[in-house]
C-alpha positions, 0 to 999 in steps of 0.5 A, spaced: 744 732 340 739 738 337 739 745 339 731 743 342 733 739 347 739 743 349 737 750 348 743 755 349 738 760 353 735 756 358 736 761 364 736 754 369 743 751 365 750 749 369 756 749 368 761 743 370 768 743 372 774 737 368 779 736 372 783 733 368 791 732 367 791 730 359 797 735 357 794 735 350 787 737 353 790 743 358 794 745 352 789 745 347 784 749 351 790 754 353 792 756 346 785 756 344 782 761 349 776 759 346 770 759 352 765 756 348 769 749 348 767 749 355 760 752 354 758 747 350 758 742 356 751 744 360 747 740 364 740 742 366 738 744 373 733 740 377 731 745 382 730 752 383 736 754 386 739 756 379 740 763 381 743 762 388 750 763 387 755 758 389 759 761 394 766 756 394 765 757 386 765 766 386 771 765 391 774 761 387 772 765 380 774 771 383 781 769 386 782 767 378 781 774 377 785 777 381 792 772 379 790 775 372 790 782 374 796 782 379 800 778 375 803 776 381 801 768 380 806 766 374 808 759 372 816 760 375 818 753 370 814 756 363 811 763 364 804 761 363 799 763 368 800 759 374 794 756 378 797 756 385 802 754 390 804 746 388 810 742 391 812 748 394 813 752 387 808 757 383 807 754 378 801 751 371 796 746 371 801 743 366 807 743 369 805 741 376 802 735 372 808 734 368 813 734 375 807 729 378 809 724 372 816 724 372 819 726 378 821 720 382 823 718 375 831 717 373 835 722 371 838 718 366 831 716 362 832 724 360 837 727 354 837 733 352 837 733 345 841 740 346 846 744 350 841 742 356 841 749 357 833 750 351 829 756 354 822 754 356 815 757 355 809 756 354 811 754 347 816 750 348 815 747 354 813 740 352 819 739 347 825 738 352 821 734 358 829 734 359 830 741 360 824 742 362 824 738 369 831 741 371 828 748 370 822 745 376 827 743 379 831 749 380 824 753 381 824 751 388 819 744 386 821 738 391 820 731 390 818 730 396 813 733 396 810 728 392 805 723 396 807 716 395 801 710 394 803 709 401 802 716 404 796 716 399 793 711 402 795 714 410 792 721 408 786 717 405 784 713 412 786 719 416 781 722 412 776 717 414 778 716 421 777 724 422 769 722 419 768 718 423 771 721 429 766 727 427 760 724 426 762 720 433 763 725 436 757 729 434 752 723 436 755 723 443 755 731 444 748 731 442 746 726 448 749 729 452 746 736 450 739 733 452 742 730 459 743 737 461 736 740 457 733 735 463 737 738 469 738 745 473 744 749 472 749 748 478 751 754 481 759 754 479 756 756 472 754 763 476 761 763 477 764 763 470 768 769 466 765 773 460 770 769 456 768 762 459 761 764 457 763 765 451 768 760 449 762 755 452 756 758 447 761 758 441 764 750 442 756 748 443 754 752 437 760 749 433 759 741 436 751 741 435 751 743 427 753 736 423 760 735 422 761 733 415 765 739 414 772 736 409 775 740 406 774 739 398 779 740 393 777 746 392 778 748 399 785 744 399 787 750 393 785 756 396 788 755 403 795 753 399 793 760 395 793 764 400 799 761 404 802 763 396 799 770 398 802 771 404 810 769 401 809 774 396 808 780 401 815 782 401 816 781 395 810 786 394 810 790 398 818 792 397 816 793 389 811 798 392 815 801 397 817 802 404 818 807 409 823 804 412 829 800 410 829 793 414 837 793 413 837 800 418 838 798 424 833 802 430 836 806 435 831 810 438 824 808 441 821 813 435 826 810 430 823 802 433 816 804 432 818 807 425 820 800 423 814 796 425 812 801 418 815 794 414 810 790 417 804 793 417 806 794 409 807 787 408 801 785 411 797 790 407 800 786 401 798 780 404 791 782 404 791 786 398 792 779 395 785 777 397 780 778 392 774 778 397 778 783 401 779 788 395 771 787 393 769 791 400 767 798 399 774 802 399 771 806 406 769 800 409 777 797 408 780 804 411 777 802 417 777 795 418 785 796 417 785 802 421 782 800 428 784 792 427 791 792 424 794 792 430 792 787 434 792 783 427 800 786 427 802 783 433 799 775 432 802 775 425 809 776 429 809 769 430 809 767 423 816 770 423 819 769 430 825 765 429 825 761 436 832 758 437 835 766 437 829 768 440 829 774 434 823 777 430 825 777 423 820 777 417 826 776 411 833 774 412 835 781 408 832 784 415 835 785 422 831 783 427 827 788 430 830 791 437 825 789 443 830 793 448 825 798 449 819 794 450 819 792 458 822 799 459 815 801 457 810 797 458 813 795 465 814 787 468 806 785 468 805 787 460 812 784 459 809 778 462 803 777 459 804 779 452 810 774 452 804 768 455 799 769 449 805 770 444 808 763 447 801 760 445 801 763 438 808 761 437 805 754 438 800 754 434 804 757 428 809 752 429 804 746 429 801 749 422 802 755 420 796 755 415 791 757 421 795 763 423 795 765 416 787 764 415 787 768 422 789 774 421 784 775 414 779 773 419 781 778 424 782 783 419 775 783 417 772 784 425 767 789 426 769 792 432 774 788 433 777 792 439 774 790 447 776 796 449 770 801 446 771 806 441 766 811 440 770 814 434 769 807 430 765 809 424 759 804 422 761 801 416 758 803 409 756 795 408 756 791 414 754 785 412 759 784 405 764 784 411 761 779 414 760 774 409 767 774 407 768 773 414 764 767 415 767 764 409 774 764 412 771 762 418 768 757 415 775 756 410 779 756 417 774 751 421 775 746 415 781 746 414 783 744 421 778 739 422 780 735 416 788 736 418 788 735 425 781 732 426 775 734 429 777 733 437 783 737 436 779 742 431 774 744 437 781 745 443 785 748 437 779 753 435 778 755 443 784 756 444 785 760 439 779 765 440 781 765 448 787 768 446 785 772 441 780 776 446 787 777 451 791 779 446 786 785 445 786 787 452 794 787 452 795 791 445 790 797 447 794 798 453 801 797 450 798 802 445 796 807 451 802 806 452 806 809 446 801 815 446 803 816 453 810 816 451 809 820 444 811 828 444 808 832 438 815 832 436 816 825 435 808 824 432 810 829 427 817 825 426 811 818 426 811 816 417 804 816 416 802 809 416 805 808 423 800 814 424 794 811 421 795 804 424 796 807 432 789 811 430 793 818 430 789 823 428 
């Protein structure tokens, strides 16, 4: 092909993704890190919109970024810079396909041609499949985690079925929507709360757009990425530092309140790892996570909330948080409402914890997320940087639980979610009136500084 039908500065050209599984391939393209090998594969644009950005792509580009950066995301098996979370471990493209192929296979059809003991990396990691797959094995990969041709199948008719339940679903609400177009509203529709209305304009919204909302493979390694984030914050944050060892046990309401330090630090770990987070204006995330933390603080708990010993413990080096002071004071009906919207995330983690996780990102990024109003709440810099992220993840969360639980259970899931939400807002901006009620000038200047921040201390 000359250089005249595929000019090299044509403004309208693409690039395109290979998804291969070739070791021979990936390796050849790791060893060379020649970008051109991959520029040379173009296609023309057929349309005008070559200059519009695509949105998964820049989310997708941007993550590969920030795993470069941190170094946080190595291959545990060879050292190698790791795509992902896979099979429960962190892990290359290469050696993800590599434990793809030969895991379910006999141990015997391995031998060491050595002392079982050869040092894998990248350069050596395809000398000894024998070493190299008990390194996957003792990295923390799980066979079971690989989907057998009959699971396959079963995911891929539930696939179909929830497209199905989706567009079915989709044809009966817009007929149902033109039945109430031609009649009157009666007067129970007077009587509904805020929060009804709410809910209400937020599931017509969502069941009136067309429900082909699947997620796609690059969706699917997203949502696994930043479960991976969320594990690494505890390793993170305790490299960073913390104000308060999680081992010490707290005995006094001042020293309780000084623990939950370990926490916020953790999830400010979590959200550091977030590309899109760490691109918005430095002063626009200073108040995001000063007036939304929280609120987000509380609803992260049920992630680390064990029920059987009834204990809130996020690592198993902690001891579990001291909750003896919590009805003393905030009193029997708090106590009780805030163990009623707990109860509902506990659920709801406990069903998938993925849509918490993708929750709390949502949540963080909430302008004015608050009910009760604060004056003092400054405009952000840039507003809709914010925003946009924030649709992203709303739309991440939405597809991800539609293509997991199904459209129906999606719509009961998603307002489910924000009526509990809203509650637990009301319920932390009194409990946290409470604490500053409680609070003298001697134990704020005894508060460390982020506990100061995060209960808006000036």
């Amino acid at each position: 092909m000359s250089s005249n039908a595929w000019p090299t500065t044509d403004p309208k050209r693409k690039r395109i993704m290979i998804i291969t599984a070739d070791e021979n391939i990936l390796d050849q393209i790791e060893k060379s890190n020649n970008v051109s090998l991959l520029k040379q594969i173009v296609i023309p644009s057929e349309d005008n919109n070559s200059e519009k950005p695509d949105k998964q792509s820049k989310a997708k580009s941007s993550c590969e970024k920030n795993k470069t950066k941190d170094g946080s995301l190595t291959c545990v098996v060879c050292g190698s810079p790791a795509s992902g979370y896979n099979f429960s471990a962190i892990v290359c493209e290469s050696c993800k396909a590599f434990f793809r192929r030969n895991a379910r296979k006999d141990p015997a059809a391995f031998r060491c041609m050595y002392k079982d003991d050869c040092q894998i990396t990248f350069q050596t990691r395809r000398n000894c499949p024998a070493c190299r797959l008990s390194k996957c094995f003792n990295s923390g990969m799980q066979r079971d985690r690989l989907l057998t041709v009959e699971q396959k199948a079963a995911k891929r008719r539930q696939i179909e079925e929830n497209r199905n339940l989706a567009l079915n679903s989709n044809s009966k609400i817009n007929e149902q929507e033109f039945q109430l177009s031609s009649s009157t509203f009666s007067d129970d529709l007077l009587m509904l709360t805020e929060t009804d209305i709410l809910l209400t304009d937020f599931t017509d919204l969502l069941s009136s757009q067309p429900q082909q909302t699947l997620l796609s493979p690059e969706d699917l390694q997203r949502v696994e990425t930043i479960s991976c984030f969320y594990q690494n914050r505890i390793e993170l944050a305790a490299r960073n530092g913390l104000p308060w060892d999680p081992s010490m046990h707290a005995q006094t309401f001042l020293d309780v309140l000084n623990s939950h330090s370990v926490s916020v630090m953790r999830l400010l770990s979590f959200f550091k790892q977030i590309p899109e987070f760490n691109q918005l204006n430095v002063d626009d995330k200073v108040t995001l996570i000063k007036y939304n933390l929280l609120t987000v603080l509380g609803i992260n708990s049920a992630l680390s909330y064990n029920i059987e010993t009834q204990q809130l413990i996020e690592s198993d080096s902690d001891l579990p948080s001291n909750v003896q002071y919590f009805r003393v004071l905030h009193g029997y009906n708090i106590s009780m409402q805030t163990t009623k919207i707990f109860g509902a995330f506990l659920n709801i983690a406990k069903r998938d914890r993925k849509i918490i996780e993708l929750t709390v990102i949502i949540l963080i990024l909430t302008k004015g997320f608050s009910v009760i109003s604060d004056h003092d709440e400054p405009l952000l810099n840039d507003i809709m940087s914010a925003h946009r992220v924030q649709n992203d993840y709303t739309e991440l969360l939405w597809k991800y639980m539609e293509t997991t639980h199904g459209y129906k259970q999606a719509v009961d899931l998603f307002s489910e979610l924000i009526r509990h939400v809203i509650s637990w807002q009301v319920v932390y901006e009194q409990m946290r009136n409470n604490i500053l009620r409680t609070l003298s000038p001697e134990d704020i200047g005894e508060l460390v500084p982020i506990m100061k921040s995060t209960l808006r201390i000036s």
